[in-house]
C-alpha positions as CSV (number, residue, x, y, z in Angstrom):
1,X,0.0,0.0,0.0
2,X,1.4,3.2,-1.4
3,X,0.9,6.8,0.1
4,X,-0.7,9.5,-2.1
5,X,0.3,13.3,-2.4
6,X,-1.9,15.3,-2.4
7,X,-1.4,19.0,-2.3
8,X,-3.2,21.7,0.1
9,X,-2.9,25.2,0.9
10,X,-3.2,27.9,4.3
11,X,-3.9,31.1,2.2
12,X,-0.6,31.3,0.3
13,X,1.1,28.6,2.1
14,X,2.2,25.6,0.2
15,X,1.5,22.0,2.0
16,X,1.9,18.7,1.1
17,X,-0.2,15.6,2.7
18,X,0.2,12.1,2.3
19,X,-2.9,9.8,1.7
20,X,-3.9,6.3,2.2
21,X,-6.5,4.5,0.9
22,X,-8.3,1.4,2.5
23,X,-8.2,-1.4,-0.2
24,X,-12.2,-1.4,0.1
25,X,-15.0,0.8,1.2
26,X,-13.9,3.1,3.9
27,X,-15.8,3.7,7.1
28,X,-13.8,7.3,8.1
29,X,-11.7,9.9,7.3
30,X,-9.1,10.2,9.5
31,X,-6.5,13.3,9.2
32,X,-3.1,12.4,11.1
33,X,-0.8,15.2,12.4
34,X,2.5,14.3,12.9
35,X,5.5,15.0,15.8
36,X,7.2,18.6,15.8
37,X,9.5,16.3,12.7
38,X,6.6,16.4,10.5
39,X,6.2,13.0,8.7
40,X,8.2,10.7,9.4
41,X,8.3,6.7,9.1
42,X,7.2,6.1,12.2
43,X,3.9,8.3,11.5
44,X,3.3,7.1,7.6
45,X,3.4,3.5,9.6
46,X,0.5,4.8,11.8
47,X,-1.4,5.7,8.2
48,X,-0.7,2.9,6.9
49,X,-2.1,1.1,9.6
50,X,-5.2,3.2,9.6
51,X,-5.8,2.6,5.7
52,X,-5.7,-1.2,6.9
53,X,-8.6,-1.4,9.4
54,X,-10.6,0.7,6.6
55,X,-9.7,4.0,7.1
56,X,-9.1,7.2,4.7
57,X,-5.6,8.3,6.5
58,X,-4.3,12.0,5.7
59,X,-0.7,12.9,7.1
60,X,-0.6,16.8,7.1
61,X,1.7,18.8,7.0
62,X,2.2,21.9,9.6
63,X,5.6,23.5,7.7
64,X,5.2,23.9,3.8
65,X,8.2,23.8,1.5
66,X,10.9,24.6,4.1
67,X,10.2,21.8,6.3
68,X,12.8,21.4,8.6
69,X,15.2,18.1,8.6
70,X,16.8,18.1,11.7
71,X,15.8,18.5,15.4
72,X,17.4,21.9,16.3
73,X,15.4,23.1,13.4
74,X,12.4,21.1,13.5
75,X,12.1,22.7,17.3
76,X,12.6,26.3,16.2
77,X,10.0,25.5,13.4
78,X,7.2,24.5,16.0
79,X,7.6,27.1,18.5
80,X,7.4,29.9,15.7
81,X,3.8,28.0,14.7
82,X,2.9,28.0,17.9
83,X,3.8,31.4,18.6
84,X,0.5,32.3,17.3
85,X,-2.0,29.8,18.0
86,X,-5.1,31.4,15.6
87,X,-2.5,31.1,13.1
88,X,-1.8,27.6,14.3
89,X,-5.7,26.4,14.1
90,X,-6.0,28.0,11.0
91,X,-3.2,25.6,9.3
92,X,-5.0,22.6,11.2
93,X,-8.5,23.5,9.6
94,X,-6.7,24.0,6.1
95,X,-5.6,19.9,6.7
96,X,-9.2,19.2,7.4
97,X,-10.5,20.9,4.3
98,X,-7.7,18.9,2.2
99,X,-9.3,15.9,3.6
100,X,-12.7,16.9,3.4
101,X,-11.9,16.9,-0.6
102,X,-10.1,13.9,-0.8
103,X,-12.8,11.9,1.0
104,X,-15.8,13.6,1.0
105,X,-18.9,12.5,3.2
106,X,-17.1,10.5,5.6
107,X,-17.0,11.0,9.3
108,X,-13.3,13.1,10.5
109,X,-11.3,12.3,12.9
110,X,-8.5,13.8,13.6
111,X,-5.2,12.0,15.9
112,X,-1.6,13.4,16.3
113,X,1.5,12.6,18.1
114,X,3.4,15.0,20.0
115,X,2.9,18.0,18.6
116,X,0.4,16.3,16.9
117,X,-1.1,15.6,19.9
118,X,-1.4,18.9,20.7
119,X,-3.0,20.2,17.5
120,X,-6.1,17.6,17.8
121,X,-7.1,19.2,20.9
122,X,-6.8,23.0,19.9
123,X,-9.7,21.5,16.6
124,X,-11.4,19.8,19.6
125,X,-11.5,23.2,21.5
126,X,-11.8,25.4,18.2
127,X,-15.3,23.3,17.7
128,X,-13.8,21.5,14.7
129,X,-16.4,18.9,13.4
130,X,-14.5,16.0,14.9
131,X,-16.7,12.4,15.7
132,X,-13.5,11.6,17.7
133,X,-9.6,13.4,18.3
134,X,-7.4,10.9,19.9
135,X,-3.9,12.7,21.0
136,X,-0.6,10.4,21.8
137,X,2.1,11.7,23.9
138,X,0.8,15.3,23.2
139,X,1.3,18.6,24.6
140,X,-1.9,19.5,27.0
141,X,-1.1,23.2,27.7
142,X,-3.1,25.6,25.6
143,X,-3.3,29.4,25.5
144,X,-6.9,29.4,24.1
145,X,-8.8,27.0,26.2
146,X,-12.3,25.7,25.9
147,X,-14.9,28.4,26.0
148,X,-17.8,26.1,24.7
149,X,-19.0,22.5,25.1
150,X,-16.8,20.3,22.9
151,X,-18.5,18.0,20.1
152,X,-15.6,15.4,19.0
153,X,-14.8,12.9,21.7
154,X,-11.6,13.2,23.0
155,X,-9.0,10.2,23.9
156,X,-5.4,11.5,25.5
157,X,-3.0,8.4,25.8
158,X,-0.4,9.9,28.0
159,X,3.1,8.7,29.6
160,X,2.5,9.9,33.0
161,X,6.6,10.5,32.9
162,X,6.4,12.7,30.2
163,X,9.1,15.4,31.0
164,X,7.9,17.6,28.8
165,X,4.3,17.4,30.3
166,X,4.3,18.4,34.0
167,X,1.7,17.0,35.9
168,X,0.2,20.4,37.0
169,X,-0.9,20.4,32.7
170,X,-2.3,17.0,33.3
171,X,-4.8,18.2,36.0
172,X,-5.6,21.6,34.3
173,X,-6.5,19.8,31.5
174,X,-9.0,17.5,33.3
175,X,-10.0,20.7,34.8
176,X,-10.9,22.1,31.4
177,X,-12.6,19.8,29.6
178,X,-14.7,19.0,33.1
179,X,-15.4,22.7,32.5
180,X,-16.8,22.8,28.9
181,X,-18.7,19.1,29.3
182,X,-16.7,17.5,27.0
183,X,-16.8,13.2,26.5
184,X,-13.0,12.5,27.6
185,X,-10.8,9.6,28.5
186,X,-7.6,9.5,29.5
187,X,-5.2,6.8,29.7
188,X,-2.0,7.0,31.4
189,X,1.1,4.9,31.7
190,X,3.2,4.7,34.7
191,X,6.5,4.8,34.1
192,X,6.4,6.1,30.7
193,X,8.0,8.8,28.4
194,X,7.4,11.0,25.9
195,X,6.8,9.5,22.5
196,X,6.0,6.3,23.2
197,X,4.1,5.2,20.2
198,X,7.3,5.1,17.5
199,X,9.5,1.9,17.4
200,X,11.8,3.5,15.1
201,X,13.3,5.6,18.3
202,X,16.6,4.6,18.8
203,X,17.1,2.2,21.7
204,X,17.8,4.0,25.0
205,X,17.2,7.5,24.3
206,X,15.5,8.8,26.9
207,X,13.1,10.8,25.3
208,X,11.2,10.2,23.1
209,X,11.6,6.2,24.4
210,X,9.3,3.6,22.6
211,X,6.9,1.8,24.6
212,X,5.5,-1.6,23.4
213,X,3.1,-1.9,26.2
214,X,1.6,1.9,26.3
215,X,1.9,1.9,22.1
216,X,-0.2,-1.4,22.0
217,X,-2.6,-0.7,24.1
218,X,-3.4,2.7,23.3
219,X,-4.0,1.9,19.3
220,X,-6.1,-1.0,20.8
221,X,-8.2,1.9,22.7
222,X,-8.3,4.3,19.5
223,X,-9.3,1.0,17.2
224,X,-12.3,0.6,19.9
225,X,-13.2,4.4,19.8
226,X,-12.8,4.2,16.0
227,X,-15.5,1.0,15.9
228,X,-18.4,3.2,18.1
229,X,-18.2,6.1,16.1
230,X,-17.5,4.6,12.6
231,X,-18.0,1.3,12.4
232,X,-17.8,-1.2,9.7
233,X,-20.5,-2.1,6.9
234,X,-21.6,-5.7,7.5
């Protein structure tokens, strides 16, 4: 199974996405945003495995043409995006268009790793027409939170050693979408550390560090979410 480019804009901003198609009739459309890296291996896997169980899977792209290709860069990259987070949302909503074009009528979802993870939830609180956001080792902090219920249903899967998640963001978090009424669950794996879900992390680095254990089971709970809100045709 091959991955598709498919071109997208943000006003005069030139993006690039990567599609897979399920080898049948698909039951969703689900647009996948990537770590602060942009796509990457370890994320066109995740597609790929999406396009499998009978999904449309979009990878988009949050830097354009100058994508960065190393992690210095790639770091400087994401905090100028998230310097200004309309700005931000508005690239996010151009990925959902994109995918509202390439597969049109079906039921979004959105998911995302690290930064990824973070983007899902600002469409979540932005009122994006999400059935369901799923976020994976993501940031939690946000400078716009929730003002209104939230429609999508949310699922955080969260390495409750994440250094670069203090626990104070964990319990705001809660706090918010407690706030705002929204349909949340959180999983959260002891002992574990940022980016979790990639095997293709070098061995012993201690952040990100691949988990087998949190990885597995929290694509088990996102294949269950998947199956309530889209499931398949008998």
């Amino acid at each position: 199974m091959a991955l598709e480019r498919i071109g997208y804009a943000d006003g005069a901003a030139e993006l690039t996405g990567w599609l897979a198609r399920p080898s049948g009739p698909a039951r969703a459309a689900v647009a996948v945003y990537p770590t602060f890296m942009n796509t990457s291996p370890g994320v066109e896997a995740k597609a790929l495995a999406l396009a499998e169980a009978g999904c449309i899977a979009f990878i988009a792209d949050f830097y354009g043409p100058d994508a960065p290709h190393d992690a210095a860069s790639a770091l400087a990259a994401m905090e100028r995006l998230r310097a200004d987070p309309l700005a931000m949302r508005r690239r996010l909503r151009a990925s959902l268009a994109a995918l509202s074009d390439a597969a049109p009528g079906q039921p979004q979802i959105a998911i995302g790793f690290c930064l990824g993870g973070m983007a899902v939830l600002e469409l979540a609180r932005d009122g994006a027409d999400l059935a369901l956001v799923a976020s994976f080792h993501g940031l939690l902090a946000t400078p716009l939170p929730a003002a209104a219920p939230i429609r999508s249903r949310i699922l955080v899967c969260h390495g409750d050693s994440d250094s670069l998640v203090p626990r104070g963001d964990v319990i705001a978090f809660w706090e918010e979408m407690d706030r705002v009424r929204a349909d949340w669950h959180f999983m959260s794996f002891a002992g574990v550390e940022h980016g979790f879900t990639n095997p293709l992390t070098p061995q012993r680095t201690p952040n990100p560090a691949y988990h087998p254990l949190a990885d597995r089971q929290s694509w088990t709970a996102l294949m269950g979410l998947i199956d309530e809100v889209a499931p398949l045709a008998e």
